[in-house]
C-alpha positions as CSV (number, residue, x, y, z in Angstrom):
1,X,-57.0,-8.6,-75.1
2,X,-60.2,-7.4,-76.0
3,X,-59.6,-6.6,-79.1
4,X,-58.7,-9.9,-80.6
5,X,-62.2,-11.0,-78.8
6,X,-64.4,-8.6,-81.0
7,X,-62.3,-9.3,-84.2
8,X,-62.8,-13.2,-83.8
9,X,-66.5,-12.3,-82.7
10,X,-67.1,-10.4,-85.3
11,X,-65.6,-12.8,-87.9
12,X,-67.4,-15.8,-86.7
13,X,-71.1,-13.8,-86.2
14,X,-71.9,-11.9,-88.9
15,X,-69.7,-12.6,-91.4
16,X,-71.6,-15.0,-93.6
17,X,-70.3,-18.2,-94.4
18,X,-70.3,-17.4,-98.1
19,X,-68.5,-13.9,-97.4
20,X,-65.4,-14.9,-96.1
21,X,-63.9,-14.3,-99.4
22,X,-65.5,-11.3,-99.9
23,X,-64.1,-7.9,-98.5
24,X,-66.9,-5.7,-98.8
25,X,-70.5,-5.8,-99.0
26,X,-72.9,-3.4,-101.3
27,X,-75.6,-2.9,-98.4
28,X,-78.2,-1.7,-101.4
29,X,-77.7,-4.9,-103.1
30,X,-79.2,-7.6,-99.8
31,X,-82.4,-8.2,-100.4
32,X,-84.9,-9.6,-98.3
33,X,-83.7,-13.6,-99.6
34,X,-80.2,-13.0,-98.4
35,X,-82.0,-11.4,-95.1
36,X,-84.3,-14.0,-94.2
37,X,-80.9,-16.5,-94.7
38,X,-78.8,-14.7,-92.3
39,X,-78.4,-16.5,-89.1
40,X,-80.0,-14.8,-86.1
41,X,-76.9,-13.0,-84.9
42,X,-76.2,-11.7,-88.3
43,X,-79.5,-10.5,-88.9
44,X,-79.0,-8.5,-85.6
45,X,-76.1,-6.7,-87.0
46,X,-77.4,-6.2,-90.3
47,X,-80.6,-4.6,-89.0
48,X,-78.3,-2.4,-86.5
49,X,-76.2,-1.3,-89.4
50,X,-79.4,-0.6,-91.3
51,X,-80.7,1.2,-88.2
52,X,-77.4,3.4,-88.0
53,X,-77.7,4.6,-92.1
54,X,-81.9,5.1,-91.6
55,X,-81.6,6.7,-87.8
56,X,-78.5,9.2,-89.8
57,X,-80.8,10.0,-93.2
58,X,-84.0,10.9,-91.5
59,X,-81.6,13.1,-88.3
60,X,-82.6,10.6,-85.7
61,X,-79.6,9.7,-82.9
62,X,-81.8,8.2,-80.2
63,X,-82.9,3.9,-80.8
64,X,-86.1,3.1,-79.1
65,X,-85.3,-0.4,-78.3
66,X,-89.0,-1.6,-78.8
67,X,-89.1,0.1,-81.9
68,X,-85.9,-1.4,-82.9
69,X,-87.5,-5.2,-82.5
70,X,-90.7,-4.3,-84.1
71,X,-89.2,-3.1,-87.0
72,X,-86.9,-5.8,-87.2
73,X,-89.7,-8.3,-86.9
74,X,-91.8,-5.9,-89.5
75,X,-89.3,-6.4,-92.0
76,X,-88.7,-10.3,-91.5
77,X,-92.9,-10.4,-91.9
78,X,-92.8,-8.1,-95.0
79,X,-89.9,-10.1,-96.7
80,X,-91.7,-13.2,-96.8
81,X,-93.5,-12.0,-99.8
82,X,-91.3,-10.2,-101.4
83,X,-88.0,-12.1,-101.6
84,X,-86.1,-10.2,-104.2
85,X,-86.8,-7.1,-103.6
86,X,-83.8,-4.7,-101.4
87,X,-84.1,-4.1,-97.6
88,X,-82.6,-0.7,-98.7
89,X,-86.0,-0.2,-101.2
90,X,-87.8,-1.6,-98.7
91,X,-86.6,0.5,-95.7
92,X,-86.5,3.7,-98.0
93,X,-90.2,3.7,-98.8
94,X,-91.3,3.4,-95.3
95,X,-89.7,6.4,-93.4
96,X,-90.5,5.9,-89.6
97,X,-93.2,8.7,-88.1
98,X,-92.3,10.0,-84.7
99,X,-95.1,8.7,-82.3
100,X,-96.7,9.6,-79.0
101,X,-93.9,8.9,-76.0
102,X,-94.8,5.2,-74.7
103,X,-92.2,4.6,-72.0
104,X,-90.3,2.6,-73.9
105,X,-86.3,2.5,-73.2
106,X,-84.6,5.0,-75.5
107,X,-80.9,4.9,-76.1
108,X,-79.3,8.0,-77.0
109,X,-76.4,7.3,-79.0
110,X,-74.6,10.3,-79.1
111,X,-74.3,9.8,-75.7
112,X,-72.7,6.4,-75.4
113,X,-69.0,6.8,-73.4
114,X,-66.2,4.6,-74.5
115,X,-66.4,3.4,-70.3
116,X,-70.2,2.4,-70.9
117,X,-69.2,0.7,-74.8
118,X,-66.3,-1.2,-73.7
119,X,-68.0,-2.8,-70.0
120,X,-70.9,-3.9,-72.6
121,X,-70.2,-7.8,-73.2
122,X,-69.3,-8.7,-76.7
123,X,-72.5,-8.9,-78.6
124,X,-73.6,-5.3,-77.6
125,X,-70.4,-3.7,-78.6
126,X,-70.8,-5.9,-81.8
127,X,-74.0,-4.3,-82.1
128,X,-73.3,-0.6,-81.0
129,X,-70.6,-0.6,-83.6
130,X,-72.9,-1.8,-86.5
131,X,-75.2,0.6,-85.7
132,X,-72.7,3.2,-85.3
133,X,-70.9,2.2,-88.7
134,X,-74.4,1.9,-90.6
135,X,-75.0,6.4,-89.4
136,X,-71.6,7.0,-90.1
137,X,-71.5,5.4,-93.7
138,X,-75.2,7.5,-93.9
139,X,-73.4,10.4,-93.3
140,X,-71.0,10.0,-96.5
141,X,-73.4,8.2,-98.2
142,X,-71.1,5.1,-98.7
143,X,-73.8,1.9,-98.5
144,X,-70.7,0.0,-98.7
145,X,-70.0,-2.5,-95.6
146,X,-65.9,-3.3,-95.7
147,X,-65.5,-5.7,-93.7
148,X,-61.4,-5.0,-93.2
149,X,-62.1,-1.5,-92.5
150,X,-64.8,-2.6,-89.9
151,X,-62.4,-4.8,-87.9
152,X,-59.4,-2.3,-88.0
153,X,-61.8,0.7,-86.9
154,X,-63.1,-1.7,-84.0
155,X,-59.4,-2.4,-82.7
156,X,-59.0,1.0,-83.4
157,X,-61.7,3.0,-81.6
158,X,-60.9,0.1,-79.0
159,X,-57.4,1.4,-78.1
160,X,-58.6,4.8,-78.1
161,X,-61.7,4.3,-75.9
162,X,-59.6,2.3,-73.5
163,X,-57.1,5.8,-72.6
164,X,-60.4,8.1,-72.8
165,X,-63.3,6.6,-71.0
166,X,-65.1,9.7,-70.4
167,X,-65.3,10.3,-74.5
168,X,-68.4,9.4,-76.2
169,X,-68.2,6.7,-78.3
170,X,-69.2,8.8,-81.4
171,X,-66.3,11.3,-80.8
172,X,-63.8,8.4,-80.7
173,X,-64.8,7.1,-83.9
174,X,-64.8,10.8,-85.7
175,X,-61.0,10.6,-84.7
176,X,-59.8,7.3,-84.5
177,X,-61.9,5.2,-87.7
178,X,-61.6,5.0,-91.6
């Protein structure tokens, strides 16, 4: 029953409302225009699937989670002025600099279990699975967001999750998505 849940989810919260005839998106093409028009939750997803492809390029797995809103807000700040230029430019010529440990929360996501993915409500699994498509597509370098592909790999890695709890999340998804 879950399933259905994050399909209509995912349809209704980042899809936007000029996509829904669209199948795929070219991630390199969104500049910051079509950023700053994205509704909040969208723009959550988008910067998680940009966090995936960046975290995969530069060999980062962990997600500082105050890192993750500061950068967020960074780029919202430095799109202001620069309204046609790419996120994907943007993000490119800024490569993140590991800092001095500040206590902040830090997700590994290698380490995520399908148990711990599917008890998280709705939104995070939305957002774990952005994030987790954005370093996957990294790792083939395929900036291409399908939006079909997306939803069948959620119902998919869903299923499998569900019969192998103690599997992490990543490990599911290496066998189970397209």
């Amino acid at each position: 029953m879950r399933t259905p849940i994050l399909a209509l989810a995912l349809a209704t919260t980042i899809l936007p409302t000029a996509a829904y005839s669209q199948v795929t998106r070219d991630m390199t093409r969104v500049t910051c225009a079509n950023y700053l028009a994205m509704s909040p939750s969208e723009g959550r997803f988008f910067s998680a699937w940009m966090s995936g492809w960046f975290n995969q390029k530069y060999g980062y797995i962990t997600v500082g989670l105050d890192d993750f809103s500061k950068n967020v807000a960074s780029i919202r700040q430095w799109c202001t002025n620069k309204p046609d230029a790419t996120i994907m430019s943007a993000l490119e010529g800024n490569r993140p600099q590991q800092g001095p440990p500040t206590g902040q929360v830090k997700i590994d996501m290698s380490l995520i279990t399908c148990k711990q993915y599917l008890t998280s409500d709705a939104e995070r699994q939305i957002m774990i699975a952005n994030w987790m498509s954005g370093y996957f597509r990294a790792s083939r370098n395929q900036p291409i967001f399908d939006y079909q592909r997306f939803a069948d790999n959620i119902a998919s890695v869903g299923n499998y999750c569900r019969k192998n709890g103690d599997e992490t999340v990543m490990s599911a998804i290496q066998k189970k998505a397209k």
